[in-house]
Backbone as a printed PyTorch tensor [residue, N CA C, xyz], in Angstrom:
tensor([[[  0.8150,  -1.1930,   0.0000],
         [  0.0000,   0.0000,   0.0000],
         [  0.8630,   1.2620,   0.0000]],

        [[  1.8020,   1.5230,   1.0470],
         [  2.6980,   2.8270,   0.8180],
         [  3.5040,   2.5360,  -0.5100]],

        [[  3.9280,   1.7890,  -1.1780],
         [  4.7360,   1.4770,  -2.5160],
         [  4.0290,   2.0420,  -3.7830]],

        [[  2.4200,   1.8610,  -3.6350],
         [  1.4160,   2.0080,  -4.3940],
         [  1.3180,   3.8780,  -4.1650]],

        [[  1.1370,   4.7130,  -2.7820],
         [  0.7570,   5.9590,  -2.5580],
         [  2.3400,   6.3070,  -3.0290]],

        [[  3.4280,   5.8300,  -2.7250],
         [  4.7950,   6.5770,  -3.4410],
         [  4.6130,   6.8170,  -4.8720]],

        [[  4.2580,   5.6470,  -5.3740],
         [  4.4270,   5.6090,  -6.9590],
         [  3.3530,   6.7450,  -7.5470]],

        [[  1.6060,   6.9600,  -6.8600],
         [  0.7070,   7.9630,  -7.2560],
         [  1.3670,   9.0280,  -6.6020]],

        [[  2.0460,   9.5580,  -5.7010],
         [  2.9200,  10.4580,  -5.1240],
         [  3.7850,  11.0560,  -6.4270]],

        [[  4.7100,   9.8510,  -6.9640],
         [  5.5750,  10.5610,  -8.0810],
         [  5.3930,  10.6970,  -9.0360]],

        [[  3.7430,  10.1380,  -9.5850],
         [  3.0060,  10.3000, -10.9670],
         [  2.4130,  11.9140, -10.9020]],

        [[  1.5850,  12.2270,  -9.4830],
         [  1.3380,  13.1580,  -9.4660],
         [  2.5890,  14.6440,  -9.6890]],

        [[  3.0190,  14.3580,  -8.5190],
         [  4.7310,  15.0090,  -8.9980],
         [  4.9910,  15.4860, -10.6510]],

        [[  4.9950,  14.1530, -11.2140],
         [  5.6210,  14.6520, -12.4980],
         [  4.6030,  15.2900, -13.8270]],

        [[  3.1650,  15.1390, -13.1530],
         [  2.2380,  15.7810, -13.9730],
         [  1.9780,  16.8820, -13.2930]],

        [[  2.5180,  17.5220, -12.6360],
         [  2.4970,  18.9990, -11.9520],
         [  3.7760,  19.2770, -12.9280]],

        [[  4.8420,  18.7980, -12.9360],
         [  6.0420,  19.4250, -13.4680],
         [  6.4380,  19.6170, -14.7650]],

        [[  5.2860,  18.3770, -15.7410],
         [  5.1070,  18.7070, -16.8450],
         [  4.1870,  19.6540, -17.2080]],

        [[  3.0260,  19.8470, -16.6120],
         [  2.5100,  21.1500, -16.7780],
         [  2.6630,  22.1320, -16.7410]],

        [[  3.7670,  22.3850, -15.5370],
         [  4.4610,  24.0920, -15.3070],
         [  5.0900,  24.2360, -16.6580]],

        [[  6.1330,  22.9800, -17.2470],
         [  6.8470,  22.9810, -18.4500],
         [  5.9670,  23.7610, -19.6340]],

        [[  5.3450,  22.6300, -19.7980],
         [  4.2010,  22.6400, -21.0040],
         [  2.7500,  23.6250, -20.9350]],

        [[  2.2980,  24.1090, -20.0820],
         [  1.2930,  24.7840, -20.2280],
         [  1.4530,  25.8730, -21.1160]],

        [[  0.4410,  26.0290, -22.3470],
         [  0.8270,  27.4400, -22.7040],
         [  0.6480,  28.7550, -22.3770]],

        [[  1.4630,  29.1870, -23.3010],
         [  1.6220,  30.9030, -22.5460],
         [  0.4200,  31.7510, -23.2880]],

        [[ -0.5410,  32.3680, -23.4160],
         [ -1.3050,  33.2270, -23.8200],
         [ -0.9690,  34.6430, -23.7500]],

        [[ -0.1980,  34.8330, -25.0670],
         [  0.2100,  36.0790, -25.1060],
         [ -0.8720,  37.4160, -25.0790]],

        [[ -2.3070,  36.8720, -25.3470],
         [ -3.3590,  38.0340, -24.6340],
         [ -3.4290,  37.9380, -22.6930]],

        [[ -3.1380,  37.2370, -22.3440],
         [ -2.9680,  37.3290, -20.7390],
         [ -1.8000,  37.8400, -20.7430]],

        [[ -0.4660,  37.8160, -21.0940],
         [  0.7230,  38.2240, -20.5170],
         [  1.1040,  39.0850, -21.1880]],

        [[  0.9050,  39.3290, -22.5230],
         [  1.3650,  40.5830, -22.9600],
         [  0.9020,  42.0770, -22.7900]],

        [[  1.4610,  42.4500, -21.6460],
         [  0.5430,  44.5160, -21.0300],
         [  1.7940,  45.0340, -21.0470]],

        [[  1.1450,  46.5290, -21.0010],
         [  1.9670,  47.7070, -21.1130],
         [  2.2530,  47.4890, -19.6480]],

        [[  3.3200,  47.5750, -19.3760],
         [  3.9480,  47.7300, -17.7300],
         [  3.6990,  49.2570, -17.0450]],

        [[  3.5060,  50.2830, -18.0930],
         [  2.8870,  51.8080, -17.8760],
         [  1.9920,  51.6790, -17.4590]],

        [[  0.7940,  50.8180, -18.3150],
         [ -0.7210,  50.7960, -17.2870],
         [ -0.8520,  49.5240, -16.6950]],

        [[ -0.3850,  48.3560, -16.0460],
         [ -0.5880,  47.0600, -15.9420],
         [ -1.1270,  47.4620, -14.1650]],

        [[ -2.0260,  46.5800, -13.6760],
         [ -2.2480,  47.1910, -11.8920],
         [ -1.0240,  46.4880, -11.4800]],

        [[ -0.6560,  46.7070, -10.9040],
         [  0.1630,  45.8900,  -9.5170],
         [ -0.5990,  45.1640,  -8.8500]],

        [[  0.0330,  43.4360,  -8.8750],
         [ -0.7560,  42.5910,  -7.9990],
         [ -0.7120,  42.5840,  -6.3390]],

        [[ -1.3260,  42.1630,  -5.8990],
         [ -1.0350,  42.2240,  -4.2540],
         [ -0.1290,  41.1590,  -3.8920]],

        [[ -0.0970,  40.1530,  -4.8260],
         [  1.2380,  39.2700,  -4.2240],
         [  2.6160,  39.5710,  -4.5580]],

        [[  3.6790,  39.2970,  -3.3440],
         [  4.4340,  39.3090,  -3.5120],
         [  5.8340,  38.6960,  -4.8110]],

        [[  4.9470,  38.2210,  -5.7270],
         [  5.6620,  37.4430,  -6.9560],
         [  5.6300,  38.0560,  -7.9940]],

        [[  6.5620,  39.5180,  -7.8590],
         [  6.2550,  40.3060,  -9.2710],
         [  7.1230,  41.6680,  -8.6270]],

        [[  7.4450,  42.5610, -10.2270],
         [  8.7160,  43.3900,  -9.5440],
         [  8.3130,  44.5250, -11.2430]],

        [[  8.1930,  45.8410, -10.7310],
         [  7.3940,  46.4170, -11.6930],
         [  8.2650,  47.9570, -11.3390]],

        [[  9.0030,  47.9210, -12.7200],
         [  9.6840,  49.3740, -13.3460],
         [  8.6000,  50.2490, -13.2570]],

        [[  8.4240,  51.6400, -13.2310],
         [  8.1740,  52.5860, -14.0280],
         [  7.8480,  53.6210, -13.1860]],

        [[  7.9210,  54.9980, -13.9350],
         [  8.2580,  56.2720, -13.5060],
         [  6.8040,  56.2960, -12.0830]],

        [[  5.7310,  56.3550, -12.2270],
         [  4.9440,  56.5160, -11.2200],
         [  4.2020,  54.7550, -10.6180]],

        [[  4.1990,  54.6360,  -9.4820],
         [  3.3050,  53.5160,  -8.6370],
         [  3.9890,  52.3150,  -9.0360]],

        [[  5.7260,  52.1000,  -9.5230],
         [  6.2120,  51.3090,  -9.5340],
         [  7.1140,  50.3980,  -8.1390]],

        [[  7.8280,  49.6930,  -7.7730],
         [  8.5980,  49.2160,  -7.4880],
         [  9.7600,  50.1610,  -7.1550]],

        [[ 10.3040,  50.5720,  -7.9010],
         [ 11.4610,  51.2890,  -9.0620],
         [ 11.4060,  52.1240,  -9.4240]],

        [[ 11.9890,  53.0670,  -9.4250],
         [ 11.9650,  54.2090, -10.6530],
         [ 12.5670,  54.0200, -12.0290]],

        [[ 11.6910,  54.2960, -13.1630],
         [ 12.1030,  53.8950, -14.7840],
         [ 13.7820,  55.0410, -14.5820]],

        [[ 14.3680,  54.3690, -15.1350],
         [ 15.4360,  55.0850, -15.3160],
         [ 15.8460,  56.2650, -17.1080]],

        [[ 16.5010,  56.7860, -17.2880],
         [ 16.5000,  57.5070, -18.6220],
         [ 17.5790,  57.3310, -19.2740]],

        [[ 17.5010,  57.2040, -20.1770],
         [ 18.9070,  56.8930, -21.0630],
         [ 18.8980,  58.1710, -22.3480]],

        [[ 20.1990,  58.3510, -22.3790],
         [ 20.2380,  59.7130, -23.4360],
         [ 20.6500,  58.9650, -25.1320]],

        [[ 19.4870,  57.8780, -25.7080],
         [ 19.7550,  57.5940, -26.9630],
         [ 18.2970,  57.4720, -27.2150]],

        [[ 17.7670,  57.1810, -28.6980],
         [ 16.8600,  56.8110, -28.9360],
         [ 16.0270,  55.5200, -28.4640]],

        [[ 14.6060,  55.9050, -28.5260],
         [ 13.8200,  54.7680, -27.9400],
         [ 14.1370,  53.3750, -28.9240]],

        [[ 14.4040,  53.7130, -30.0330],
         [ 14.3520,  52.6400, -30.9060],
         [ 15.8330,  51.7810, -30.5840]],

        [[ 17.3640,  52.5990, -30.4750],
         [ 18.0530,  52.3580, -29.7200],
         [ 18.3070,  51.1930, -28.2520]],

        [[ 17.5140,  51.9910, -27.5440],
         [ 17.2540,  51.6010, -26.5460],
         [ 16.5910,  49.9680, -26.3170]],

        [[ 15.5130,  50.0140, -27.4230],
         [ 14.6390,  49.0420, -27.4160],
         [ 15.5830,  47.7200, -28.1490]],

        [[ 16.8290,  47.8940, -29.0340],
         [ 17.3410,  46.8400, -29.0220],
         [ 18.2900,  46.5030, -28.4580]],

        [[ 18.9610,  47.5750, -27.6790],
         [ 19.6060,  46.7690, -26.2500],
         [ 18.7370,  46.4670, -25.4590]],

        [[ 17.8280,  46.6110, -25.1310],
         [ 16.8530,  45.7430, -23.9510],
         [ 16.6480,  44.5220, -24.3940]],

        [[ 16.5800,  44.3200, -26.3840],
         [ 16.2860,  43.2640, -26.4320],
         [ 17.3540,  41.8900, -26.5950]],

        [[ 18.3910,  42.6540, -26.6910],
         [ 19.7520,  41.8110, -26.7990],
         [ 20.2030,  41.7650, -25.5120]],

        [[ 20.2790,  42.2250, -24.3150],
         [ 20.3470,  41.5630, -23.1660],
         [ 19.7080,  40.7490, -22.7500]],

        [[ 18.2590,  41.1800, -22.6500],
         [ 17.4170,  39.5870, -22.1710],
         [ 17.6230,  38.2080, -23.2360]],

        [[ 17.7100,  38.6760, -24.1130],
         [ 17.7380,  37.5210, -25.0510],
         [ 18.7520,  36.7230, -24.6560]],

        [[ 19.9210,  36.9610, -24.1440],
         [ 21.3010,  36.7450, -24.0420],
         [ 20.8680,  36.0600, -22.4990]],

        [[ 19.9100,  36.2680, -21.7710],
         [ 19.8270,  35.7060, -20.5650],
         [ 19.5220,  33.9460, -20.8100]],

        [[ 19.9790,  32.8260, -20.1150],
         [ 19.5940,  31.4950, -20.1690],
         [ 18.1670,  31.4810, -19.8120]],

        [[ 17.3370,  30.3160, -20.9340],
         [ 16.0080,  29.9710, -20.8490],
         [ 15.5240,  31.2190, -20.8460]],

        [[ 15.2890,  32.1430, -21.8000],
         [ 14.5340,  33.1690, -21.8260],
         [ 14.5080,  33.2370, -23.6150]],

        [[ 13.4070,  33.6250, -23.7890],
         [ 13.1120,  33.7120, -25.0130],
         [ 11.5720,  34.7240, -25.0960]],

        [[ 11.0140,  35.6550, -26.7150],
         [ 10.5560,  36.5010, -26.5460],
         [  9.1160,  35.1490, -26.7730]],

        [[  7.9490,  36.3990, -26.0110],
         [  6.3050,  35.6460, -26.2900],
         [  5.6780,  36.3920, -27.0180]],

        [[  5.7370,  37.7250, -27.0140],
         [  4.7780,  38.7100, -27.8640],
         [  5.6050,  39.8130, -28.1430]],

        [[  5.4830,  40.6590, -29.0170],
         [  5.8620,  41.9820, -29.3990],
         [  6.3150,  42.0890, -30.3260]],

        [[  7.0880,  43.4450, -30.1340],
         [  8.5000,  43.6060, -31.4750],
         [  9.3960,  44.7800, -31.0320]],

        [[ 10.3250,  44.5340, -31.3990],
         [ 11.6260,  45.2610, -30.4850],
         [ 10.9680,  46.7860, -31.7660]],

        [[ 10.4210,  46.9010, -32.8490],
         [ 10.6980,  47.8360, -33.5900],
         [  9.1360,  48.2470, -32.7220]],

        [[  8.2900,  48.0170, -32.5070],
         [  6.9220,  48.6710, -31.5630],
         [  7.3510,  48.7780, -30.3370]],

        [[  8.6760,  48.5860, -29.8850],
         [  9.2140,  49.0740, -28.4020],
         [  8.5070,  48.3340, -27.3680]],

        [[  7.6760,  47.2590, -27.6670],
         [  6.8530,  46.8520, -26.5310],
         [  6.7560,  45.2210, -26.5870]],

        [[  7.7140,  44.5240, -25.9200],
         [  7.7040,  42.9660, -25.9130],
         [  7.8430,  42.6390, -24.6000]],

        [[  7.3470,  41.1200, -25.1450],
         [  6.9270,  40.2710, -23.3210],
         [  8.0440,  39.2460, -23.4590]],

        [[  8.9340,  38.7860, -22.7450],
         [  9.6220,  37.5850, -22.5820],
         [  9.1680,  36.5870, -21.3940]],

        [[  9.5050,  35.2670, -22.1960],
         [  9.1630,  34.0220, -21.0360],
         [ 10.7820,  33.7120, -20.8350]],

        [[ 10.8400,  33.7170, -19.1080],
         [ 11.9670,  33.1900, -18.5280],
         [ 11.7020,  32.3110, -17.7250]],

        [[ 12.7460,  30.9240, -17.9510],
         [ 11.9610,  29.6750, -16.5550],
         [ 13.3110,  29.4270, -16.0000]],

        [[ 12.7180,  29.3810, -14.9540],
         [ 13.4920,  28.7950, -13.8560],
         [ 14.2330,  27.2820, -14.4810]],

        [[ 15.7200,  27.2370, -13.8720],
         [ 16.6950,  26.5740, -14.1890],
         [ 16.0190,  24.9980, -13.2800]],

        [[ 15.3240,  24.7330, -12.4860],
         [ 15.2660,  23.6890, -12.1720],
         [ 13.6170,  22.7290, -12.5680]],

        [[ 12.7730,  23.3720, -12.2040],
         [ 11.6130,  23.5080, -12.3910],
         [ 10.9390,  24.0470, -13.5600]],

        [[ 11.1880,  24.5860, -13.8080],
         [ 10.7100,  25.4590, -15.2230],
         [ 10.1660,  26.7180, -15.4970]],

        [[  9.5130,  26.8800, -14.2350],
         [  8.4190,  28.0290, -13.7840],
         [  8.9080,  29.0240, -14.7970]],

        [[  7.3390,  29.4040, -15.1830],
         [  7.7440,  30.6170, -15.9610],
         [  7.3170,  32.0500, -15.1330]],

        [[  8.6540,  32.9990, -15.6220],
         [  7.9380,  34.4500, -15.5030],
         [  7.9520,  34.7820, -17.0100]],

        [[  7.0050,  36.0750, -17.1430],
         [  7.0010,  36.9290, -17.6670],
         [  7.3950,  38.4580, -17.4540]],

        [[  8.1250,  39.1180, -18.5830],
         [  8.5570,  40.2060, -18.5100],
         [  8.1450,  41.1210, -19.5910]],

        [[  7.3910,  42.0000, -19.3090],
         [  6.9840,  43.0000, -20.1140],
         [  7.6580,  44.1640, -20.1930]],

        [[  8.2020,  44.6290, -21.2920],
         [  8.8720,  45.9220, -21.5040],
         [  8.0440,  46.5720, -22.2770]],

        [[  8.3180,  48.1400, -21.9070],
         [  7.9100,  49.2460, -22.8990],
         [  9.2120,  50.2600, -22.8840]],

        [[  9.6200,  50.6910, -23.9850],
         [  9.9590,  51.5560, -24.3390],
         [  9.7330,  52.7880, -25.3180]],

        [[  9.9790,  53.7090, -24.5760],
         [  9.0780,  55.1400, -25.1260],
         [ 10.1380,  56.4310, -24.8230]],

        [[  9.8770,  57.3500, -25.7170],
         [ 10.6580,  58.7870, -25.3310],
         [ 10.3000,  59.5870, -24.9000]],

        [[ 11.6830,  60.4750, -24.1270],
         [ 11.4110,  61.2530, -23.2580],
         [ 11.8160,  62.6900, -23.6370]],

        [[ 11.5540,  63.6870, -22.6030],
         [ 12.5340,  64.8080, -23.2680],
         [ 14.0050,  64.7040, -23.5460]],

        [[ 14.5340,  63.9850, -22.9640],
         [ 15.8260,  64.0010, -23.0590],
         [ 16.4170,  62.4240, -23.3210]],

        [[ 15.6390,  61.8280, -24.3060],
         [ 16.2270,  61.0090, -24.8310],
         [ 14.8720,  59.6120, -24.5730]],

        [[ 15.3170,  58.5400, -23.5000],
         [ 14.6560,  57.2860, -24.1080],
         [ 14.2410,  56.7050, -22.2130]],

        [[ 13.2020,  56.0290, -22.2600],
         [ 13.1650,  55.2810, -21.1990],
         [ 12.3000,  54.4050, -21.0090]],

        [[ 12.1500,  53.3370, -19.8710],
         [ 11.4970,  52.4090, -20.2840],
         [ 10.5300,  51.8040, -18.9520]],

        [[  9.3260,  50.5330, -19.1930],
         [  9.0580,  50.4030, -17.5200],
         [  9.1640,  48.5380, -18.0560]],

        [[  9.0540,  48.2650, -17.2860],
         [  9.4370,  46.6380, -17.0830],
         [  8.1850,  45.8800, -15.7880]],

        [[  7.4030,  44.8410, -16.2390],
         [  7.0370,  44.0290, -15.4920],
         [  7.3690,  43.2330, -15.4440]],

        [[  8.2520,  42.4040, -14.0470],
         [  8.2200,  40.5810, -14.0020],
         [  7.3610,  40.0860, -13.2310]],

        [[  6.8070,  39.1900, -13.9420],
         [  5.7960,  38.7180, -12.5750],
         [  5.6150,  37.1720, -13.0200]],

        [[  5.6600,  36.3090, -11.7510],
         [  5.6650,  34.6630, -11.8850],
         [  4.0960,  34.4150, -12.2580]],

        [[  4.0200,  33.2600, -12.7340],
         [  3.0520,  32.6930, -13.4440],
         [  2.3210,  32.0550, -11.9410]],

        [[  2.8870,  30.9640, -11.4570],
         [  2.4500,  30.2170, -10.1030],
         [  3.0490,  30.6990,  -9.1150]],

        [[  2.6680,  30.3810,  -8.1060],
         [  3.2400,  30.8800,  -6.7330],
         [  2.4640,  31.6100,  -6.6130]],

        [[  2.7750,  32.3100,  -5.2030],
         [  2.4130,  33.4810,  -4.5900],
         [  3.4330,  34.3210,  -3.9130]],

        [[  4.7670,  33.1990,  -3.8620],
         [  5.8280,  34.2570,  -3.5180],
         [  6.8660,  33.7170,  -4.6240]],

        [[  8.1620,  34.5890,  -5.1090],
         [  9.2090,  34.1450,  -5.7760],
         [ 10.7370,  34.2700,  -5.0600]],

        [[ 10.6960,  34.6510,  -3.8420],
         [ 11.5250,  34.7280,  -2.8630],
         [ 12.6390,  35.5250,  -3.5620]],

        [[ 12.0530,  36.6330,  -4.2210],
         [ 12.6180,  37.9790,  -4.5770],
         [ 13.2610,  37.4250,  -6.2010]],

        [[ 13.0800,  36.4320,  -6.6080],
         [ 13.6170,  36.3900,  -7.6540],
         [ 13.4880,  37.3120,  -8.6600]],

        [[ 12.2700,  38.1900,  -9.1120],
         [ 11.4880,  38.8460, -10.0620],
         [ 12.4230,  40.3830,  -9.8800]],

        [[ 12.6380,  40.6140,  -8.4100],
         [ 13.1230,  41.4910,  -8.5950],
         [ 14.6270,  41.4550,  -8.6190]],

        [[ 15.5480,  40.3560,  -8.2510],
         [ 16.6370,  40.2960,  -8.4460],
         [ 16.8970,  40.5040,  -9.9770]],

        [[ 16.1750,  39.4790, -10.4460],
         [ 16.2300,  39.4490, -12.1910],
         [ 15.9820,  40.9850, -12.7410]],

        [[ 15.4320,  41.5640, -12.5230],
         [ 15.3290,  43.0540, -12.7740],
         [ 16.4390,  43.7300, -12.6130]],

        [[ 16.8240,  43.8520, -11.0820],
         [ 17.8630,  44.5910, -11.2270],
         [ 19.1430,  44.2880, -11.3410]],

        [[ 19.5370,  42.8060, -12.2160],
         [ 20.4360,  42.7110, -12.4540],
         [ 20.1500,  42.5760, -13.9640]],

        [[ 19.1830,  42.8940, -14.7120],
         [ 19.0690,  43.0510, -15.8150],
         [ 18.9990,  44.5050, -16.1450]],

        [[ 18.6430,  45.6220, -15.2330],
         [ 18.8660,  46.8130, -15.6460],
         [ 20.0870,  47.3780, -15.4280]],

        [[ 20.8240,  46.6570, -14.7470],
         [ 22.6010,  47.3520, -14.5590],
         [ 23.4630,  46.7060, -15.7990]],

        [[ 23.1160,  45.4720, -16.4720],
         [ 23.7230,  45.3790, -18.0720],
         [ 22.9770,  45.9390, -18.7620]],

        [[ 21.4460,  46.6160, -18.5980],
         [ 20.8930,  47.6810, -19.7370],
         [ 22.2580,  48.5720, -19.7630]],

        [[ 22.4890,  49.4450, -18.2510],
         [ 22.8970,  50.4590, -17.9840],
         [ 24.2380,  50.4120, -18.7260]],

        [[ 24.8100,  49.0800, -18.5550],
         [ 26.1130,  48.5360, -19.2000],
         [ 26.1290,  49.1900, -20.4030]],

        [[ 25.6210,  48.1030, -21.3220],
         [ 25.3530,  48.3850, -23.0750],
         [ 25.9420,  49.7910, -23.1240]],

        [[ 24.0940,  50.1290, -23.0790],
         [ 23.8710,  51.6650, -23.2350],
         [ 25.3210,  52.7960, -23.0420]],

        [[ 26.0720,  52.6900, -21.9700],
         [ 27.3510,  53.4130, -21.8620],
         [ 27.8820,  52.5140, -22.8440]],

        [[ 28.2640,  51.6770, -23.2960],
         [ 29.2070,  51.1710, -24.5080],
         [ 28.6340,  51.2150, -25.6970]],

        [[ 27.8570,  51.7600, -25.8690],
         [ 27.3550,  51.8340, -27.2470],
         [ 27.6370,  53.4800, -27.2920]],

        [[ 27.4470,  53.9530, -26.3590],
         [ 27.7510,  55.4850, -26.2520],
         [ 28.9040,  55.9470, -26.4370]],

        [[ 30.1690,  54.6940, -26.0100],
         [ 31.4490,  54.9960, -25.9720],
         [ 31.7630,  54.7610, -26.9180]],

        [[ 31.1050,  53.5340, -28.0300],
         [ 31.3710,  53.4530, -29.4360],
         [ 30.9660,  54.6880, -30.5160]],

        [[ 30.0210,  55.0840, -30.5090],
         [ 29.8060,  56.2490, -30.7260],
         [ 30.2070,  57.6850, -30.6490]],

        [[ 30.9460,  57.7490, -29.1500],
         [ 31.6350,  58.8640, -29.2360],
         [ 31.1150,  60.0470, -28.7750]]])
């Protein structure tokens, strides 16, 4: 009898883990402007932008269009991350990133748009399951906006 509840124990197990894998992503649920998206009340989510964010959107002195393909060549460059909706040339894409063990997906919504003085952007991560991500959403953020910050000065320095 316990040999029998182990074995429905690890069937169940692995049809939870193929589902986190495999469920699809609905790019009308996950793809929002991070400018107007609400903020959830759970703690599993980490949200850029100039007003009622997390964060303050930061500014960069190049074009939005600029801008929008270093945002998109860093994340891209991140492991298990790949884009779900958008287009780097409409400044406004969602990426799916999963977790290295499990799979879990987040999503990350960028917008990029201009400012007076050049380009800036707001960013949502927010986990799919859970209710907490034990800060992952926002680690991933802000270690994805300090190689934005990267680029951006080296593309500046290439430039001149």
């Amino acid at each position: 009898m316990i040999k029998l509840l182990a074995i429905l124990a690890l069937l169940a197990l692995a049809g939870v883990m193929l589902y986190v894998r495999l469920a699809p992503s609905d790019p009308a649920e996950w793809h929002v402007d991070p400018r107007a998206a609400a903020k959830p009340d759970s703690p599993n989510s980490w949200l850029i932008r100039s007003v009622g964010g997390d964060a303050p959107a930061p500014e960069f002195a190049i074009s939005p269009a600029e801008l929008a393909e270093v945002v998109d060549a860093v994340i891209l460059a991140q492991p298990r991350t790949q884009r779900l909706a958008g287009s780097v040339e409409d400044g406004h894409v969602t990426y799916v990133t999963r977790t290295q063990w499990m799979g879990y997906p987040d999503y990350v919504s960028v917008r990029v748009y201009a400012t007076a003085t050049g380009s800036s952007l707001a960013v949502f991560s927010r986990s799919r399951f859970g209710q907490s991500d034990l800060g992952v959403n926002r680690k991933r953020l802000e270690e994805w906006m300090a190689a934005i910050d990267a680029a951006v000065r080296d593309r500046e320095a290439e430039n001149g």
